[in-house]
C-alpha positions as CSV (number, residue, x, y, z in Angstrom):
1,X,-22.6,-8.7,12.0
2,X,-23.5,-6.3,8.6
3,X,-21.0,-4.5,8.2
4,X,-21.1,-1.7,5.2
5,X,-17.8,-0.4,3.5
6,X,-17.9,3.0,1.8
7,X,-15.0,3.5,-0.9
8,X,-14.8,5.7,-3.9
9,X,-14.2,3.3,-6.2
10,X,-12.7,-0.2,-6.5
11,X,-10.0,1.1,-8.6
12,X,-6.7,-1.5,-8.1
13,X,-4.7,0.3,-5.3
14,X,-3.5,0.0,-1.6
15,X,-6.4,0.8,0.3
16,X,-8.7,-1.3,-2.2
17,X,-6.1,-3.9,-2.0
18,X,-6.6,-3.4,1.9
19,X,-10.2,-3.8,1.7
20,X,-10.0,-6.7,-0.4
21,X,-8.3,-8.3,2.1
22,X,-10.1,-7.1,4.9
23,X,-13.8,-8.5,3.6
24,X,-12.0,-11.8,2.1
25,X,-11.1,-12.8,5.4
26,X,-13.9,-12.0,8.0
27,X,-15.2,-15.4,8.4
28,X,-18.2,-16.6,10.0
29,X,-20.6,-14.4,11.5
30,X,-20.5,-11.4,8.9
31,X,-21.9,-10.1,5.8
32,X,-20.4,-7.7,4.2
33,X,-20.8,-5.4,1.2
34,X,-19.5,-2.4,-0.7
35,X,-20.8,0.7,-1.5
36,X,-18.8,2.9,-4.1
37,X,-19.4,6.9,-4.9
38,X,-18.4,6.9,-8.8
39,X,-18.9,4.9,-11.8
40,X,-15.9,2.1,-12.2
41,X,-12.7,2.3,-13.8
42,X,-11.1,-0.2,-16.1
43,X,-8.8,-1.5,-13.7
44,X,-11.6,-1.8,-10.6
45,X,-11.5,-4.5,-8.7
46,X,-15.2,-5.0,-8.4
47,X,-15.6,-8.3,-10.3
48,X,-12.7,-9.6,-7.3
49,X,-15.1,-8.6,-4.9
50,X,-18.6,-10.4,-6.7
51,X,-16.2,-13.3,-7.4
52,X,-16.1,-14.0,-3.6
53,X,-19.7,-12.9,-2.4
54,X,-19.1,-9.1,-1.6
55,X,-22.2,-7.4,-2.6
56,X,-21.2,-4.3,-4.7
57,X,-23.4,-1.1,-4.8
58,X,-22.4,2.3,-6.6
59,X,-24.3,4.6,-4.5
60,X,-24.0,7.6,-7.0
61,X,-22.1,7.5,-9.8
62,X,-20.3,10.6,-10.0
63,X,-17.6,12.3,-8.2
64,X,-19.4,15.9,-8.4
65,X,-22.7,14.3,-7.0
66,X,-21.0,12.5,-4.4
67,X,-19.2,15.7,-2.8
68,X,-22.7,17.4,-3.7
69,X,-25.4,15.1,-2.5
70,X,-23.5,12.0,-2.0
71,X,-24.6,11.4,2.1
72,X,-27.9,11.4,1.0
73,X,-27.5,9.1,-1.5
74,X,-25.2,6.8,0.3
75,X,-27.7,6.8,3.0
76,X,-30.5,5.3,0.6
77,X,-28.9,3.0,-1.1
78,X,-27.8,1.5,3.1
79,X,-31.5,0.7,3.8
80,X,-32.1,-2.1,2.2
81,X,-28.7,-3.7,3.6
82,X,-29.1,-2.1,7.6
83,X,-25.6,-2.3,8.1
84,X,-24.2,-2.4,12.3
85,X,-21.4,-0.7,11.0
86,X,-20.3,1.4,8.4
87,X,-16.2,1.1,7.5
88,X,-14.9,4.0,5.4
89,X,-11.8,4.4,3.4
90,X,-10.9,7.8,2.0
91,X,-11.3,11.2,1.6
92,X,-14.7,11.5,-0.3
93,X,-15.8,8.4,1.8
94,X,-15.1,9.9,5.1
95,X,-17.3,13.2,4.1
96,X,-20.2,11.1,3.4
97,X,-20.2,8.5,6.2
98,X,-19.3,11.3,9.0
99,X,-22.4,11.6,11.5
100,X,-24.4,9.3,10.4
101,X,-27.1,7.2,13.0
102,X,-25.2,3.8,12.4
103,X,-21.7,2.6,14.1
104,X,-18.9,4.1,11.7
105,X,-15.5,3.6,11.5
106,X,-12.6,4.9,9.2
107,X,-9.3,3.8,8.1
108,X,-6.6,6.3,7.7
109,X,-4.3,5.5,4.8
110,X,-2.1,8.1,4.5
111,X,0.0,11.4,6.5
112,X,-2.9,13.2,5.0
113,X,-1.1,16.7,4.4
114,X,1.9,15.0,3.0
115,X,0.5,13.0,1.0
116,X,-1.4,15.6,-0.5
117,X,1.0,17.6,-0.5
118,X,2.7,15.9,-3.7
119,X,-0.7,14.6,-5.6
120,X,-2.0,18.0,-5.3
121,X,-0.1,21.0,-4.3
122,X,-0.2,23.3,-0.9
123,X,-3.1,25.2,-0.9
124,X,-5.3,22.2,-2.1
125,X,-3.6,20.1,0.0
126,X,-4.5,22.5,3.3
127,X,-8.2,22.1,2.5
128,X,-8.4,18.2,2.0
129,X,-6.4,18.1,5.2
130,X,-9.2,21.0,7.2
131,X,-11.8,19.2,5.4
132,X,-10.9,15.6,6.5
133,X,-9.7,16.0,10.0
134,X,-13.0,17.9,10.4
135,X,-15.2,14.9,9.2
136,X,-12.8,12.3,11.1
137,X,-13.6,13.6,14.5
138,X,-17.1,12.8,13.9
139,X,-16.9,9.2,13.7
140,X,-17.1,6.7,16.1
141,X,-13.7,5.3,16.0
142,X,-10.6,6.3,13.2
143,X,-8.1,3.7,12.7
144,X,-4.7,4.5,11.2
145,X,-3.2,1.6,9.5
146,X,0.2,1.5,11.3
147,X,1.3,2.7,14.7
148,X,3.4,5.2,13.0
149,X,0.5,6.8,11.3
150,X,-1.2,6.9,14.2
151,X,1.2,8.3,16.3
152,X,1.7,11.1,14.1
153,X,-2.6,11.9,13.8
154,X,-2.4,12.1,17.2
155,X,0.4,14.4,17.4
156,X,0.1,16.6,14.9
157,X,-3.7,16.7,15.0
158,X,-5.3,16.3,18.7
159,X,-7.2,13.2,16.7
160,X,-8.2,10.5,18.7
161,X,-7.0,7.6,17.1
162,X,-5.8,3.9,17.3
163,X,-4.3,1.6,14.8
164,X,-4.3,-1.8,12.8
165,X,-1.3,-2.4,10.8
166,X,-2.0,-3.4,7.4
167,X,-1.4,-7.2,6.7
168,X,-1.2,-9.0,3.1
169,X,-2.9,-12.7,2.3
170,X,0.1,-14.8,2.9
171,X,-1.8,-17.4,0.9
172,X,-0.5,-15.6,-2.6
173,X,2.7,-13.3,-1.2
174,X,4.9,-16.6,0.1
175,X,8.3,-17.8,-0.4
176,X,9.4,-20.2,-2.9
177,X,9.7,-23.7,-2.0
178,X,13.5,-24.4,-1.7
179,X,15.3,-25.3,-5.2
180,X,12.4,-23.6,-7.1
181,X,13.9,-19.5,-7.3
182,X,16.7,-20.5,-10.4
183,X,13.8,-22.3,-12.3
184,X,11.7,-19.2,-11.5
185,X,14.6,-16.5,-12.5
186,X,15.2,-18.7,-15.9
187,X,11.7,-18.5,-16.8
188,X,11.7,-14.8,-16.2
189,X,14.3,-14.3,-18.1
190,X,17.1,-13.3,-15.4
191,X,20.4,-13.6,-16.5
192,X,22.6,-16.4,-14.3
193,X,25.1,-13.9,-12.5
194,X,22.5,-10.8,-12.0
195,X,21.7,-8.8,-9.0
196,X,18.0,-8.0,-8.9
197,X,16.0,-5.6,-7.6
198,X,12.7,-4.9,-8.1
199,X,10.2,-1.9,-6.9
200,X,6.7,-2.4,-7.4
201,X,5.4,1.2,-6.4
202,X,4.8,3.0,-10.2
203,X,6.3,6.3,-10.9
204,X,5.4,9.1,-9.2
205,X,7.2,12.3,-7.0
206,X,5.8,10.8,-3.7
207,X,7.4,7.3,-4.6
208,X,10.6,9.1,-5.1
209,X,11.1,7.0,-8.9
210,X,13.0,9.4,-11.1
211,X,16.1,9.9,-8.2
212,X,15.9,6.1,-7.6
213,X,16.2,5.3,-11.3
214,X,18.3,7.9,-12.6
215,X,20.6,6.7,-9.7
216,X,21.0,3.5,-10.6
217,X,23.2,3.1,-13.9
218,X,26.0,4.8,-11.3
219,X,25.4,2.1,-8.9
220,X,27.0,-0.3,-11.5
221,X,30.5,1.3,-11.4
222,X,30.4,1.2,-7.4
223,X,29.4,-2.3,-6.3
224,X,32.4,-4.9,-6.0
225,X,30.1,-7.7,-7.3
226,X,30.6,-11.0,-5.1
227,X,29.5,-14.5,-5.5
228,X,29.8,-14.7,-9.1
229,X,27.4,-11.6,-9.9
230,X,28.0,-9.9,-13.1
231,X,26.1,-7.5,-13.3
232,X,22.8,-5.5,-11.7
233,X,19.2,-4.7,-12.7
234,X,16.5,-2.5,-11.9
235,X,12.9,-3.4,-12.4
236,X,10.5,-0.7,-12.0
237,X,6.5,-2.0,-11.9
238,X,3.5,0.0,-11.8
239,X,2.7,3.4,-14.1
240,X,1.6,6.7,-12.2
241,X,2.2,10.2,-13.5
242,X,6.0,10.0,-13.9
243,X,5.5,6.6,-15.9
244,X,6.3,8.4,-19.4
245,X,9.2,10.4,-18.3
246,X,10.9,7.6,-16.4
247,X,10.7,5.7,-19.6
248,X,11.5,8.5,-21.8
249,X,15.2,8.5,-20.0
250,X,16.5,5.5,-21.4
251,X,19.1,4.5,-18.4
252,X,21.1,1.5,-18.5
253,X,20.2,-1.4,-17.1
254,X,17.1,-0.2,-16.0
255,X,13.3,-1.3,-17.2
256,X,10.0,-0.4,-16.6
257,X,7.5,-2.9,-17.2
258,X,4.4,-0.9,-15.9
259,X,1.3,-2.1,-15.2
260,X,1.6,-6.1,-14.3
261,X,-1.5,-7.9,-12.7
262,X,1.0,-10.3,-11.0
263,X,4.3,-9.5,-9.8
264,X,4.4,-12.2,-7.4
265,X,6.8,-14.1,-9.0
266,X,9.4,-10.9,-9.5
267,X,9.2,-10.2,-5.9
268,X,9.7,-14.4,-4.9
269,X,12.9,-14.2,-7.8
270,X,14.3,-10.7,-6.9
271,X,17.4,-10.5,-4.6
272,X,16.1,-6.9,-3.2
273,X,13.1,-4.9,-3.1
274,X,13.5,-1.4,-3.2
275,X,11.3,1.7,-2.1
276,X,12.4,5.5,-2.4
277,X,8.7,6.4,-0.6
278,X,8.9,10.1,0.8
279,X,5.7,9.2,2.3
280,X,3.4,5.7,3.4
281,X,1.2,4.9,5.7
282,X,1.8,1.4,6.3
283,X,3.3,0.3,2.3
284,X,1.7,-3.2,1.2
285,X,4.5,-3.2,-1.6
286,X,6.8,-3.2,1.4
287,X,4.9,-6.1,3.4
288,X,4.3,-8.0,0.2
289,X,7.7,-8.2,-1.2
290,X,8.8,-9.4,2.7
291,X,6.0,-12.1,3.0
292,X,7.6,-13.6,-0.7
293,X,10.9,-13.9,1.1
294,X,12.6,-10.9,-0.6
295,X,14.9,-8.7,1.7
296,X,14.1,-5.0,1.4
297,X,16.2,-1.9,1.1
298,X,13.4,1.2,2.0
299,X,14.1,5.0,2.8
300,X,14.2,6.3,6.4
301,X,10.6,7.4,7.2
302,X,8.6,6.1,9.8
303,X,6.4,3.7,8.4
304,X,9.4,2.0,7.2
305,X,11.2,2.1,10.4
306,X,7.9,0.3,11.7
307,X,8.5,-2.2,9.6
308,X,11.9,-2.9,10.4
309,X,11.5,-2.7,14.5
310,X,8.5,-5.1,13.6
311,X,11.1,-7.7,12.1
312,X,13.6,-6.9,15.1
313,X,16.0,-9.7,15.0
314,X,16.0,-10.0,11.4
315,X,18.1,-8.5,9.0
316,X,16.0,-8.6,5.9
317,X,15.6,-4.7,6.2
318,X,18.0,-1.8,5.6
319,X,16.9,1.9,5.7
320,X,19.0,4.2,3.6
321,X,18.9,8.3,2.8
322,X,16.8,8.3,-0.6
323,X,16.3,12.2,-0.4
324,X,18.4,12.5,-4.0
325,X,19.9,10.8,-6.9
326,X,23.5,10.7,-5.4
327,X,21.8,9.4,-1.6
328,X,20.3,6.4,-3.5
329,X,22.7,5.3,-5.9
330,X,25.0,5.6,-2.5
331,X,22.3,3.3,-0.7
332,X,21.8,0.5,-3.1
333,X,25.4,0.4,-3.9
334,X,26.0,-0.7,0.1
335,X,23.2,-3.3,-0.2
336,X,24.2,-5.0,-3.7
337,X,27.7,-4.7,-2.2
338,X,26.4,-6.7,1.1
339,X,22.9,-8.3,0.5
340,X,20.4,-8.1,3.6
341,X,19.4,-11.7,4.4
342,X,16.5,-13.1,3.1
343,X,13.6,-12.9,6.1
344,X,12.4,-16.1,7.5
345,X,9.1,-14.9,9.2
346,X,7.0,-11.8,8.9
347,X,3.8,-13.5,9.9
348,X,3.4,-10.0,12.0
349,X,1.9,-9.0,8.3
350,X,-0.5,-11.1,7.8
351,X,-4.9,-10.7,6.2
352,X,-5.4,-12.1,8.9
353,X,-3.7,-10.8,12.3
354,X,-5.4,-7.1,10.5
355,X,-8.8,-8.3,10.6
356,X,-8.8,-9.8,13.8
357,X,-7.8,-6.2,14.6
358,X,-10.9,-4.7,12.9
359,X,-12.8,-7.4,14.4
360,X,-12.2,-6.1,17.7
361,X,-13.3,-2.0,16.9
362,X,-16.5,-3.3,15.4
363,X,-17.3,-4.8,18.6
364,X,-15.8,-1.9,20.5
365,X,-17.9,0.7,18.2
366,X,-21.0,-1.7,18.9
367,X,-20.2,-2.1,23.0
């Protein structure tokens, strides 16, 4: 089976990170191959995807041509690979791909209006929305990647939709053998004696950072430390458009390393991840910081709620009220104060359980 995905550009984030993992793990009996709708950024991803066979095609190489005459253009640079099915991911993607003659399917990243709600304000956010609910019914099957995200589509929407929860190559994200996490803090740099909790979601409004942060230096004077713990750190990774202000605040005990091609490690040495999201669709942070064996305190939205029934009889997850500064100081002081255990399986997460999923529409969309 050729099967064609249509992104706007490899640029290193979830839903390429998604893909990634998606065309890394079809296995026998598919081809695959990407085709792009702007020119690259320095941190694509492309070279990731020639590294491991992936065909990649920029079909036009601007963002204004591609909402101007990008079908057209996406649909000549498809001949000469005659895809059975064409896989797109994201707004611009969606408006190209809807209606055409071959199979297509689309992957729903996102609550849509929320979501644009914070990157681009009300009234822009009401078109994208108008604009891309009107393109998804026009496709032969939409995917949401998580039951939560579905469930809300089809409530809030009418869409007809079903879902594949997003899944992260267990191959990389993976506990530390036994014995191995002190080595691992000492070559970090970890202090013996320090609570540590790293988030790996940048700094942005919808990522709730600056109330998380500027929460934390209060969490020190709350938290009866146990075990021998001295002391507590945050570790903020990733940039976004809040990186210079959050560093710009200076707050104790606090550091923001942004960008970091690896933070493996972190997430394998930390003693809890933390998320302050005010809106996911299904959050690879989350599921990646899980599958390295790091127990995870996340705010109480549904996506995350997902996550947690999906680990039912676990107690690696906490949800807590992250709405403030005062809520999450509140929240992480509870969890430092009383760590969630460290989870023993979320194989429910895996590259592989997702693409058997997407295995199955193809054929479906092809039936």
């Amino acid at each position: 089976m050729r099967v064609a995905y249509v992104i706007s550009t490899l640029e290193r984030c979830g839903p390429v990170n998604v893909l990634f993992d998606i065309v890394s793990n079809l296995g026998d009996g598919f081809e695959a191959a990407v085709f792009t709708l702007a020119k690259e950024p320095a941190t694509s991803r492309a070279a990731d995807f020639e590294r491991i066979g992936c065909k990649v095609v920029c079909a036009c190489n601007s963002r204004v041509v591609s909402m101007l005459a990008g079908k057209k253009l996406l649909v000549r640079a498809l001949r000469d690979f005659a895809p059975d099915v064409v896989h797109a991911h994201g707004f611009r993607a969606y408006l190209v791909c809807e209606g055409l003659s071959t199979p297509t399917v689309a992957t729903v990243h996102n609550c849509i209006y929320e979501d644009f709600l914070t990157s681009y304000g009300e009234r822009r956010a009401r078109w994208m929305t108008e604009k891309e609910l009107a393109a998804l019914r026009r496709f032969d099957a939409v995917v949401a990647c998580s039951e939560s995200n579905a469930s809300y589509l089809r409530r809030e929407y009418g869409l007809k939709c079903d879902s594949v929860r997003n899944g992260v190559d267990q191959r990389r994200f993976l506990p530390l053998a036994t014995g191995r996490r002190g080595d691992l803090r000492n070559e970090l740099g970890i202090e013996p004696g320090t609570l540590t909790v790293v988030a790996t979601g940048g700094c942005s409004e919808r990522k709730g950072t600056l109330p998380l942060a500027s929460g934390f230096p209060s969490v020190l004077a709350r938290v009866p430390f146990h075990s021998g713990a001295a002391k507590a750190e945050l570790h903020v990774f990733g940039e976004g458009p809040l990186y210079t202000e959050c560093r710009g605040l200076g707050l104790e005990n606090v550091t923001f390393h942004g960008f970091s091609p690896d933070v493996v490690p972190w997430l394998q040495a930390a003693d809890l991840f933390v998320s302050a999201s005010r809106s996911e669709g299904m959050p690879l942070a989350v599921l990646e910081a899980l599958s390295c064996g790091c127990p995870a305190l996340l705010s109480d939205i549904a996506p995350h709620r997902e996550i947690a029934g999906a680990v039912h009889g676990q107690s690696c997850v906490r949800l807590f009220d992250a709405t403030n500064e005062e809520s999450c100081a509140e929240g992480l002081a509870g969890a430092l104060a009383s760590l969630p255990a460290r989870p023993a399986d979320v194989l429910c997460f895996g590259a592989a359980q997702m693409v058997e999923g997407y295995r199955t529409v193809y054929e479906a969309v092809l039936g």
